[in-house]
LOPANU-962122 format. One record per residue (C-alpha): residue in one letter; x, y, z. Coordinates in steps of 0.02 Angstrom, whole numbers, plus 50000, padded with zeros to 5 digits. Layout:
N
aXYZ
...
END
This chain:
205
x497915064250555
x499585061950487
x499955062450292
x500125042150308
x498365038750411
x497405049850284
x498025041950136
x497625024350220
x496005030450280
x495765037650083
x494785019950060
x494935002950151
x495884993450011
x497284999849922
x497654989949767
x499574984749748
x499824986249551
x501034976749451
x501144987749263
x501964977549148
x501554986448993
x501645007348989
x500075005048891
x499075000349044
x499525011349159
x498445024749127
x496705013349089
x497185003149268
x497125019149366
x495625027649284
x494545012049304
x495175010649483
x494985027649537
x493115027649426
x492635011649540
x493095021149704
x495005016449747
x496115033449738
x497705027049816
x498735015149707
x500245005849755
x501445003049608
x502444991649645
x504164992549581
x504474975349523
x504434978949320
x505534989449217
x504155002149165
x503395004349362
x504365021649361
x503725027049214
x501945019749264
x501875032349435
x502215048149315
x500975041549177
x499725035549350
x500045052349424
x499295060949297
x497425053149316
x496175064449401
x495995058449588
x497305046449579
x498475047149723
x499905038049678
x501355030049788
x502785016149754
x502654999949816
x504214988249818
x505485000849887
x507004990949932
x508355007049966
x508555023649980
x508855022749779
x507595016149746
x506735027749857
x507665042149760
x506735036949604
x505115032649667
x505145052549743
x505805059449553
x504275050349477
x503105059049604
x502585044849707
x501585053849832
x502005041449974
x503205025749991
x502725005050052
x504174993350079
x503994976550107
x505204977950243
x506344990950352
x508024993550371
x509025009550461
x509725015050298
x507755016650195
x506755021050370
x508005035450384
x508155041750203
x506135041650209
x506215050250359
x507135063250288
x506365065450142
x504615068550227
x503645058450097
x502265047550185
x502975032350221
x502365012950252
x503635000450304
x503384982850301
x503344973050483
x503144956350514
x503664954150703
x503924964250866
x505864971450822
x505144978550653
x503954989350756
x505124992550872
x506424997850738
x504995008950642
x504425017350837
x506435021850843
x506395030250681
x504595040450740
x503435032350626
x501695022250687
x500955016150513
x501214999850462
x501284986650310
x501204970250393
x501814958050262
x501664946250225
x499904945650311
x499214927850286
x500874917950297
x501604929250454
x500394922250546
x498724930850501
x497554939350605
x498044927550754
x499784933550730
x499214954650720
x498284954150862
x499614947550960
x500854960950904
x499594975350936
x499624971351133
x501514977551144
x501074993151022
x499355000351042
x499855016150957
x500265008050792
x499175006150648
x499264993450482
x498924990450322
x499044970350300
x499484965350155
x499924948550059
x498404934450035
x496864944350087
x495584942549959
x493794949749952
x493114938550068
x494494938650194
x494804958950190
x493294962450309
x494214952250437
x495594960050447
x494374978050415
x493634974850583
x495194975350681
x495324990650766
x497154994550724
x496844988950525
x496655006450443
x496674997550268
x497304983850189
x498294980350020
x497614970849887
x498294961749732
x496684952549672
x495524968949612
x496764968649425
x497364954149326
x498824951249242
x498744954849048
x497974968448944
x496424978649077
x494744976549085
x494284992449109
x492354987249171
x492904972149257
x494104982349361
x492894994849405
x491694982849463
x493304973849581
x493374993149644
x491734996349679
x491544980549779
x493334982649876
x492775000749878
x491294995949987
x491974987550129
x491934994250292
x493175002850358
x493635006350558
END
């Protein structure tokens, strides 16, 4: 498998983390990677996310990426923290080369048949598809997997708990990303766990 699939295939939801205090950075990622979810998106929407990969980074088991990645500076950045792999929410020629380049596993965002297309010119065959629910849902994937049966995704945006194993059972759905297993505000360390464990537990392809 590439660097990409086996970091998707790590567990079937990846949660997509937004740290807006240091402080929490290190209690999010222990309780997620204690309930069974080792990858963690941070997403780089706050002014501490860098700052929250190095502290993240440093949990045993936690494999740590950035989430968010607009540009090749902020890809810069997100590599200088140690993010161990890259998601954008989108893909230009200027951030699908640079990650190229740079060899770090990479996860562009795709909503439609030219973003493939785009990401097959640039070599890569992992997607985000984002946002999931409102780009047309499962309806919507299926449709775009005809044209590309050698891509794979990680949907993103509106899945839930209940919704995830839908997506799960798709045969092209490696994983999916998740923003409901930690709530805004100060962690709760068991409650977060639990959200793992359950997210943990779904089946994966």
């Amino acid at each position: 498998m590439t660097p990409i699939e086996t970091i998707m295939r790590t567990a079937p939801v990846i949660p997509v983390l937004v740290i807006e205090d240091l402080a929490h950075a290190a209690p999010v990622a222990e309780a997620l990677v204690a309930g069974g979810l080792r990858v963690l998106e941070v997403t780089l929407r706050t002014a501490c996310a860098i700052d929250a990969i190095r502290i993240m980074r440093e949990v045993p088991g936690a494999i740590v990426g950035a989430g968010t990645v607009l540009n090749p500076a902020d890809l810069d950045k997100s590599l200088a923290a140690g993010a161990e792999f890259i998601v954008s929410p989108g893909l230009t020629p200027a951030l699908g080369q640079a990650a190229v380049a740079s060899g770090v596993p990479f996860l562009p965002g795709t909503a439609n048949a030219a973003d493939i297309m785009l990401g097959l010119d640039l070599g890569l065959t992992h997607f985000k598809f984002f946002p999931a629910e409102t780009s047309g849902g499962i309806p919507a994937l299926k449709a775009l997997t005809g044209p590309f049966p050698m891509a794979k995704f990680c949907p993103t945006g509106g899945i839930s708990l209940a919704t995830a194993p839908n997506w799960l059972a798709l045969e092209p759905v490696l994983c999916v990303g998740g923003s409901w297993i930690v709530n805004k505000g100060a962690p709760d360390g068991a409650a977060i766990e639990t959200a793992a464990r359950a997210a943990a537990a779904l089946a994966q392809p």
